[in-house]
C-alpha positions, 0 to 999 in steps of 0.5 A, spaced: 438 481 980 433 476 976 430 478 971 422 479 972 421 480 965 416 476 962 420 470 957 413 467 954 409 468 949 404 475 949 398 472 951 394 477 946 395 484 946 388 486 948 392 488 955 396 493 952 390 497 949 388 500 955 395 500 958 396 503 966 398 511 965 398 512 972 404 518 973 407 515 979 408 509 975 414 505 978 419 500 975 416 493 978 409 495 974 413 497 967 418 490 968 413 486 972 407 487 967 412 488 961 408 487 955 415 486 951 415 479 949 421 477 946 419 473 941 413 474 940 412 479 934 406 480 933 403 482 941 410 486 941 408 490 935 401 490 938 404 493 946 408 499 942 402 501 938 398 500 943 402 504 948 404 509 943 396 511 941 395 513 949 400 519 947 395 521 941 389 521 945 394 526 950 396 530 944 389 530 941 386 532 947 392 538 948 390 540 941 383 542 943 385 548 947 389 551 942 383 556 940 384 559 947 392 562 945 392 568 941 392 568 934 400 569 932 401 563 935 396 558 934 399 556 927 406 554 931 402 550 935 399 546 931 404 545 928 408 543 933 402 539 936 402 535 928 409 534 928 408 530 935 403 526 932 406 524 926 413 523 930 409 517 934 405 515 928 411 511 926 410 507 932 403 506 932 404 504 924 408 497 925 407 492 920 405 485 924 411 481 921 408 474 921 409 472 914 417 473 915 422 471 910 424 464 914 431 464 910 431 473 912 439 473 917 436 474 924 442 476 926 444 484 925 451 482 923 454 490 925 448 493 925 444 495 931 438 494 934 433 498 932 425 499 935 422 495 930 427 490 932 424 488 940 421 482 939 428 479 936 433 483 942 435 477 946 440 477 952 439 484 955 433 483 960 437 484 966 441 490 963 433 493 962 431 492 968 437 495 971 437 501 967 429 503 967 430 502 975 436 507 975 432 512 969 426 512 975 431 514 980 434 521 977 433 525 971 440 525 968 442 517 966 449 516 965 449 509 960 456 508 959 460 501 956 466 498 951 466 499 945 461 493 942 458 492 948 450 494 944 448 501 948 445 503 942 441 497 941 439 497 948 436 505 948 432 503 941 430 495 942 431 495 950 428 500 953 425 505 948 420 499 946 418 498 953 416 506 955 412 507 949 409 500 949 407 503 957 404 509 955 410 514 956 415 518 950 422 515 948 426 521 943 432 517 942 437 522 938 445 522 935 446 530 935 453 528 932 456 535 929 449 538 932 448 541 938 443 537 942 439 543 942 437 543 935 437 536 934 432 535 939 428 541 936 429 538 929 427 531 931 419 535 931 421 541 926 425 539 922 425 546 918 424 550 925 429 555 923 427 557 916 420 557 917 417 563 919 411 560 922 414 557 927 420 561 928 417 561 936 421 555 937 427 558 935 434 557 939 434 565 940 426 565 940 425 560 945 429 556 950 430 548 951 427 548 956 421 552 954 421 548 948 421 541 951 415 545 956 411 545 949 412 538 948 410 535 954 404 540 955 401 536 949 404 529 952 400 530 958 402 527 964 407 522 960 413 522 961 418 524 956 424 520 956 431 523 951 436 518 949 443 522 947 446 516 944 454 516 942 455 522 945 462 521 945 461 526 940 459 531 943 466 532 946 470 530 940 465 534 934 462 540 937 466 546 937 466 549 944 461 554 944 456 549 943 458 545 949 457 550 954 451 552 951 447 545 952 451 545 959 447 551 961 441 549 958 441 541 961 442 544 968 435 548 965 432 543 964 433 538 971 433 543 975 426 545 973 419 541 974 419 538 967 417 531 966 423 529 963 428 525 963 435 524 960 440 518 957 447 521 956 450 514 952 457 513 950 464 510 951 468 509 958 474 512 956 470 519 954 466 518 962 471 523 964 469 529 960 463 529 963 466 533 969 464 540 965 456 537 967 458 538 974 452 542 975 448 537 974 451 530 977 452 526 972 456 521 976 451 520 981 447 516 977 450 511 971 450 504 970 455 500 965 452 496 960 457 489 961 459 485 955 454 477 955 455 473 960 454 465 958 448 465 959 445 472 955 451 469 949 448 463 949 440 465 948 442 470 943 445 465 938 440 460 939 434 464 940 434 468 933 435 461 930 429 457 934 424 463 930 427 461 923 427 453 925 434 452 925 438 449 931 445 448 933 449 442 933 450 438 939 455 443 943 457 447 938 454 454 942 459 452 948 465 451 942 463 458 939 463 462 946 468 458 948 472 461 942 470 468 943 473 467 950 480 466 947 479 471 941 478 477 947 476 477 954 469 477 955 464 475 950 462 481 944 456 482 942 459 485 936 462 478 935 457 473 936 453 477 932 458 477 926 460 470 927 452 468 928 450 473 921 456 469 917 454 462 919 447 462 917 449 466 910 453 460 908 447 455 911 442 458 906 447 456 901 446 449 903 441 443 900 438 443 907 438 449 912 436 447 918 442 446 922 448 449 924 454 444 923 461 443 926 463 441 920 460 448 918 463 452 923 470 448 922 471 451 914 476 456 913 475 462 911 480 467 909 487 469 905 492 462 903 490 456 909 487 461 913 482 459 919 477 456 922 471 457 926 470 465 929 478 466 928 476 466 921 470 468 921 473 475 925 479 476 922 476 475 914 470 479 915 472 485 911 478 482 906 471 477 903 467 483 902 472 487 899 474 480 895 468 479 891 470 486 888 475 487 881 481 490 884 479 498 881 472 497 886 476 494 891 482 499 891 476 505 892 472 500 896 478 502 901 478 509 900 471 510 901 472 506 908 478 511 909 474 517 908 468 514 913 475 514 919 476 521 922 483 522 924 482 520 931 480 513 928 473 514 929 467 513 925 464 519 922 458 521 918 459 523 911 453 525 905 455 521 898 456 529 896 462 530 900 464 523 898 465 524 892 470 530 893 474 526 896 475 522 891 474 528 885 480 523 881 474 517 882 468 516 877 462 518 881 458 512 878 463 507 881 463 510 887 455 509 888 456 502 885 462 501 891 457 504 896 451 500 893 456 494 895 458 497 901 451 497 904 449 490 902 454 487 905 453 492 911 460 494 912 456 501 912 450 504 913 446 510 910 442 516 914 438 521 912 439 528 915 434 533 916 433 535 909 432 528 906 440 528 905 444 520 906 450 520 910 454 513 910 458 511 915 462 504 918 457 500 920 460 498 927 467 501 931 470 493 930 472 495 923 475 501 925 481 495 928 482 492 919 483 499 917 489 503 917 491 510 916 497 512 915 500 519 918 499 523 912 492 521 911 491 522 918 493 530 917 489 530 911 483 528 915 485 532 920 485 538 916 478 536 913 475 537 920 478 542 922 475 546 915 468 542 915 468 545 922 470 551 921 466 553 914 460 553 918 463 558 923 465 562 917 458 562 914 454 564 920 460 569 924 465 571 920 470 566 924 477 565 921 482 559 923 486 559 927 493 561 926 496 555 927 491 551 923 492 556 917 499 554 917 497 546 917 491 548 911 497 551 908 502 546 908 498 541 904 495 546 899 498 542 893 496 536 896 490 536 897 483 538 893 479 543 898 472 545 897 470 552 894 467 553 900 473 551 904 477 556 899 474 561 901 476 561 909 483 559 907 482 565 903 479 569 908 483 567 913 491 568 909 488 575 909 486 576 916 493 574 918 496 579 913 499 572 909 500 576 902 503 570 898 497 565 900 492 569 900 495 571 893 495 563 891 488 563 894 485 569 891 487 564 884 483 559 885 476 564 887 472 567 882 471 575 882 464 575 886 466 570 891 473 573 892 469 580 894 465 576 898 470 574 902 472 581 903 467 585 904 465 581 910 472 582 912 471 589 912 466 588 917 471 585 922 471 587 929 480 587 928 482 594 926 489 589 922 483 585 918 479 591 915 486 595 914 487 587 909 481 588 906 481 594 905 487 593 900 485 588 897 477 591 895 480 596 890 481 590 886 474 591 884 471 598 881 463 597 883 458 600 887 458 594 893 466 595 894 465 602 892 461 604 898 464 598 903 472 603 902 468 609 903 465 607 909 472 605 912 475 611 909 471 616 913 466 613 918 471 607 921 471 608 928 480 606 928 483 613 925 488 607 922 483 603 918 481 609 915 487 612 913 489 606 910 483 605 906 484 613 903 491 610 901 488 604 898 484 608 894 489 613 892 494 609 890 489 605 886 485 612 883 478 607 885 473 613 881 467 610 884 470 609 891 472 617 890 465 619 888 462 616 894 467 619 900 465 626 894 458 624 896 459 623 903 463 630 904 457 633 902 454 630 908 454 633 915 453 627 920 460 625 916 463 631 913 469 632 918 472 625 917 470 626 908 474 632 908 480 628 911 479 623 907 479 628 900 485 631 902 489 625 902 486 623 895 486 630 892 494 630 894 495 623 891 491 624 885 491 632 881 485 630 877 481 629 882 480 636 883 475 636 877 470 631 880 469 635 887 464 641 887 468 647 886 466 652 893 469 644 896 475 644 891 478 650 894 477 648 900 480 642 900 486 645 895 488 650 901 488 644 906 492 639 902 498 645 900 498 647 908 499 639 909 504 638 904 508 645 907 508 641 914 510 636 911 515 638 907 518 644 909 523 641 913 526 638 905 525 646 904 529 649 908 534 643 908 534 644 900 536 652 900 542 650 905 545 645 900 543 650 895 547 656 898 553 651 900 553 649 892 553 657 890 558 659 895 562 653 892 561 654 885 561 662 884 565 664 890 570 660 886 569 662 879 567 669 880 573 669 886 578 667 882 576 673 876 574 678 882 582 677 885 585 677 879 583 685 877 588 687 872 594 683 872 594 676 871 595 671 876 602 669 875 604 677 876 599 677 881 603 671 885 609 673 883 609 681 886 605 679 892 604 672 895 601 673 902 597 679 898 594 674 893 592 668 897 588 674 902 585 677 895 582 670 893 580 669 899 577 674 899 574 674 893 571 668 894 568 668 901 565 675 898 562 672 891 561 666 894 556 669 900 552 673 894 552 667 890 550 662 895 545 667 898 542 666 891 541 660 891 539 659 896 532 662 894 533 659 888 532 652 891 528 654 897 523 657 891 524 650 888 524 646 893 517 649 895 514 649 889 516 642 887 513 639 893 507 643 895 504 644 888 502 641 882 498 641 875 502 646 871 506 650 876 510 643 877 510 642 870 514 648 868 518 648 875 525 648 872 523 654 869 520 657 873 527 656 879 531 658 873 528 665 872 527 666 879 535 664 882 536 668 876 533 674 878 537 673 885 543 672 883 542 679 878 540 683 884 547 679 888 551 682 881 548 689 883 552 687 890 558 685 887 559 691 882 557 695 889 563 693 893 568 690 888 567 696 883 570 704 883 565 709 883 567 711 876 566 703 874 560 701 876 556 698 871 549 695 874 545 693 869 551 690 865 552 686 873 544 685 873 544 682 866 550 678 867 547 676 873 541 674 871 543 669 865 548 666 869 543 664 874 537 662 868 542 658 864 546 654 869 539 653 873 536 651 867 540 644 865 541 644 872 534 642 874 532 641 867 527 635 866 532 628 867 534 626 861 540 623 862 545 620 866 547 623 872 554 623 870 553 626 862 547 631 866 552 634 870 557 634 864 552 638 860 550 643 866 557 645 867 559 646 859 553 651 859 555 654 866 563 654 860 558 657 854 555 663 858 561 666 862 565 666 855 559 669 851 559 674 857 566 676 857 568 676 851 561 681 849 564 686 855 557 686 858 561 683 864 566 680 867 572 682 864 577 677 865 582 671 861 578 666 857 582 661 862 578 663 868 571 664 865 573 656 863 574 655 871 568 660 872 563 656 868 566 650 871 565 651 878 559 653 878 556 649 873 559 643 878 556 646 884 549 648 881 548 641 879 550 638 885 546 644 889 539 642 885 540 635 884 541 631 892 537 627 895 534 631 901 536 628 908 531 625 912 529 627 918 531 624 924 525 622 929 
């Protein structure tokens, strides 16, 4: 399609003061009357301030009905109305360059073309053209191309100088890590979001579309035209979330009456992703932007060259195009531009800068022999900046393009900040002096953020080709964007990483340093997946505050498992944010197992500020169900706590916790009285059978006058003693047991003694028994029984359960010796048991034997 762009010089820029702002304004009238003259830079510069200054007069004149809104909002929107005007004042601003440095590169080497720079951006009328008539036919303009092929200097220098310079609003944006959202909101208002006065403009306040409405009501009947560039970014830097937002958000705004106009630019092989925006076509309407033709290659190298008075020799444009035929399939525009940058930089070093040679291009550039011509020029462009380095600036000049390279290979934009922290072992000065270099030579570039902030990223994707990664780098990388992702996302919602992306952080945590920011969602993140030894690393390289931080938002997580974390994890900390945090989970948690592990955090820890605040809470009626709960767990934990709590509770709580306790444990009683009573039945019914068989005659006398009498005689004895011994016993332990686990304080101190007394008691009233059955009338002795029964049961009792002292072995050796001492000092008094010293040995044996084993077992489980 010809082009009818003009290619004269500007006639005068009287024409464009007073340019046509008819709102059905065609693309025939804003080509065919293009009042951009490549070329000419003074007139070109007059057209954009001309054309930028009919959208002032608009705002000015939208301005004066702002008296008539209400009075909360007419701060905001003056406000706003001044940030229009300053955003375009720049255009309106552009310095007449007519005395430019003659020796100034033309070229822009891998930088792109930029507004100011319309007046030198040759080769792409016809690319123009074509996109303003497809930008006229939809709202929604799909730009896509090759790497290289210039779709950002075609959105600024192209199309942008045009539609300013004919009266209508170019907003060209890079969102890159940002919903396009917000950046099309902060490219006004920068401050938007913290600012009060104008928090009507906020994403939760107002939306796109009511925002881009506020804009173009000041624009008047101007047409606003919103160029996305590098969206590829879009897909492969923005978190989900925020896609399908401005999915929703974008059909919003075309579906609408809104004047305006979107350019979506990226990559061809990202065009496929465009299918989320379904809703709003977006392959109805796109254009490829093609590598130069001859044609166009040939007047972007000769044309710059013409404006400083230099010219080529005879045939060496066709050499140099041919050239680049060969080095790729099409002509580059990133290569011409890099091949014509190189040759006019050495040009200036000649005596007589006016014209470029042969010879000039046929020098080699590059390593040994290296090459000639654009193979050399190509192929040497990064080795000849990095070669004017020292080899220490050049061995960081390498790191810090690494660190301008994300894992996939693409460019990203980093602040020198996080520059430095990924060279933490580099001197920061070098690092500002490598970078200083890095500019000059314009093997990267600086932006500034919202805050004034630089970011420096490479300069174009052709050098992504001579930087290499290897796989460990790339996983380093990948793991510094998964974090600078992440972090955000922590500090606004409380998201932890994934899982699998934990795993990853957590492989490499000796090998790579990590932000305190980025330590406190590792951190947070080990604890919300229950990793105790990483989450314990972790908490090593945090400071206290930051670590409580970190846990008192856990404790407001939605899952149950991740409180229950952080609940553990609180005790650390004794004072009154953490405090109230552990009490809240403890009592008015909504999941029954938060707050019962919460009360055991805080028991097994005895957390005296977190118990004086569930105190406070149980005396609260809107939470003295869950409080009371709550205290009976710590009171059965912690004996003392009973002091900290009001009295008329205390007895209260007390009840409660030793009715708990009995159901809890009367199973261990009964349990332990059985045993008891097999232990009795053992151990007396053996030592007192054997004396009770025995009578009057001795044992052999026993056996050799009647044997079968004998035999029945002892047994009988033994299951009779044995049945009055173990029911004794029996009590004893239960009593034991019960107290044991179902009180505390002084009664458990002094259990031993009190089991001691008690089974005593019980085997003095089973002596009255024994005498009753085995005795004659005329020889019943009952308080002899009694008494002997009585120190029987207290003495074996008491080193039975006598405070450990010693081994098992040596413990049941002491109890049965004892059992051995007060059968022989009961029979040989005759307070009792009348019978040979060799069965009161056997006696105090057997019973010392089965009293410590009755006392001192393990209580079986309970099966479920």
């Amino acid at each position: 399609m010809a082009s009818n762009i003009s290619r004269t010089n500007y006639e005068g820029s009287k024409s464009a003061a007073t340019p046509a702002i008819n709102a059905a304004r065609t693309v025939k009238e804003i080509v065919g009357g293009d009042k951009i003259t490549v070329g000419d830079i003074k007139g070109s510069y007059a057209a954009i301030g001309a054309g930028a200054q009919v959208n002032i007069t608009k705002i000015q004149q939208a301005t004066s009905a702002i008296h008539e809104m209400e009075s909360l909002i007419q701060k905001a929107e003056r406000t706003l109305a001044a940030a229009i005007q300053s955003k375009i004042d720049f255009y309106t601003n552009l310095i007449e360059v007519s005395n430019f440095d003659s020796r100034k590169n033309p070229y822009k080497d891998l930088l792109e073309y930029k507004l100011e720079d319309a007046p030198f951006f040759y080769g792409r009328f016809t690319a123009i053209e074509q996109m303003l008539e497809k930008m006229q036919q939809n709202k929604l303009t799909v730009l896509e191309s090759d790497s290289g092929s210039g779709k950002t200097s075609l959105l600024q220098a192209g199309l942008a100088s045009r539609l300013l310079a004919n009266g209508d609003f170019p907003l060209y944006i890079r969102p890159y890590d940002r919903s396009p959202n917000q950046e099309i909101r902060r490219a006004f208002l920068p401050d938007y979001m913290t600012q009060p006065d104008i928090s009507r403009y906020r994403d939760d306040n107002m939306t796109l579309r009511g925002f881009l409405k506020r804009i173009t009501f000041y624009l008047g009947g101007q047409t606003l035209y919103i160029f996305l560039d590098q969206f590829e970014e879009f897909f492969t830097v923005l978190q989900p979330a925020f896609q399908q937002q401005f999915v929703k958000e974008l059909q919003d705004c075309i579906s609408s009456d809104l004047r305006v106009h979107w350019v979506l630019s990226l990559r061809k092989e990202y065009l496929s992703e465009l299918r989320i925006f379904e809703s709003v076509n977006p392959f109805s309407n796109k254009y490829f932007l093609p590598t130069f033709s001859r044609e166009e290659a040939q007047e972007v190298m000769e044309k710059p060259a013409d404006l400083k008075g230099v010219s080529f020799a005879e045939n060496l444009v066709n050499r140099i195009i041919d050239d680049l035929h060969q080095q790729a399939s099409q002509v580059s525009p990133t290569q011409t531009q890099l091949v014509c940058h190189t040759l006019f930089d050495e040009l200036m070093q000649e005596p007589n800068p006016e014209l470029f040679t042969h010879a000039l291009y046929d020098k080699r550039r590059g390593v040994g022999e290296g090459a000639s011509g654009a193979k050399g020029i190509l192929n040497n462009h990064l080795l000849s900046v990095l070669n004017i380095l020292n080899p220490p600036e050049r061995q960081l000049a390498k790191l810090i393009l690494e660190a301008l390279v994300n894992s996939k290979g693409q460019r990203v934009l980093v602040s020198l900040t996080d520059l430095q922290n990924s060279l933490m072992s580099k001197d920061n000065k070098m690092i500002e002096a490598v970078v200083k270099v890095l500019l000059d030579k314009r093997l990267i570039r600086r932006e500034t953020d919202e805050n004034g902030t630089p970011l420096y990223e490479l300069t174009h994707d052709y050098l992504l080709a001579e930087i290499e990664l290897d796989p460990e780098t790339k996983a380093r990388k990948a793991i510094q964007e998964l974090l600078r992702r992440a972090v955000p996302e922590w500090e606004a919602r409380g998201r932890l990483l994934s899982e699998s992306d934990l795993q990853m952080v957590n492989a490499f945590r000796d090998r790579m340093e990590f932000s305190d920011r980025e330590t406190i969602i590792i951190y947070a993140s080990s604890i919300g997946y229950g990793e105790k030894e990483n989450s314990d690393y972790w908490r090593g390289q945090l400071r206290a505050n930051e670590a409580k931080s970190v846990l008192l938002t856990l404790s407001q997580s939605q899952r149950a498992f991740v409180r229950i974390e952080a609940a553990t994890k609180l005790i650390e900390f004794n004072d009154d944010d953490a405090a109230e945090q552990l009490a809240a989970l403890a009592v008015t948690d909504d999941d029954d197992e938060v707050r019962e592990m919460a009360t055991i955090a805080i028991t097994e820890s005895n957390h005296s500020a977190a118990i004086e605040q569930v105190v406070g809470m149980a005396l609260d009626s809107t939470t003295v169900s869950n409080a009371e709960s709550a205290l009976v767990t710590i009171r059965d934990g912690i004996t003392a706590v009973s002091s900290q709590i009001p009295p008329s509770l205390a007895k209260r709580i007390n009840r409660q916790v030793r009715r708990n306790r009995w159901q809890n444990n009367k199973y261990k009683c009964y349990t332990t009285a059985w045993r008891c009573a097999l232990g009795g039945f053992l151990g007396v019914g053996i030592g007192l059978g054997l004396i009770m068989a025995n009578g009057d005659k001795t044992l052999s006398d026993l056996f050799r006058l009647a044997p079968e009498l004998a035999i029945s005689l002892l047994l009988g004895s033994i299951v009779l003693n044995g049945t009055i011994g173990g029911m004794a016993t029996m009590g004893g332990g239960f009593a034991h047991a019960y107290f044991q686990q179902v009180f505390d304080g002084r009664i458990k101190q002094w259990l031993w003694v009190m089991s001691s007394v008690i089974t005593g008691t019980l085997l003095g009233l089973s002596m009255i028994l024994m005498v009753q059955f085995a005795s004659a009338a005329n020889e019943r002795r009952y308080l002899p029984g009694l008494l002997a029964g009585f120190l029987i049961g207290v003495v074996i009792t008491f080193f039975s359960t006598m405070p450990k002292r010693f081994n098992p072995l040596i413990h049941s050796i002491i109890t049965m010796l004892f059992g051995v001492v007060i059968f022989i000092v009961i029979g040989t008094t005759g307070l009792s048991l009348n019978a040979e010293p060799i069965l009161l040995v056997v006696a105090g044996i057997t019973t010392g034997a089965g009293f410590f084993w009755a006392f001192n077992q393990q209580s079986p489980k309970r099966l479920a």
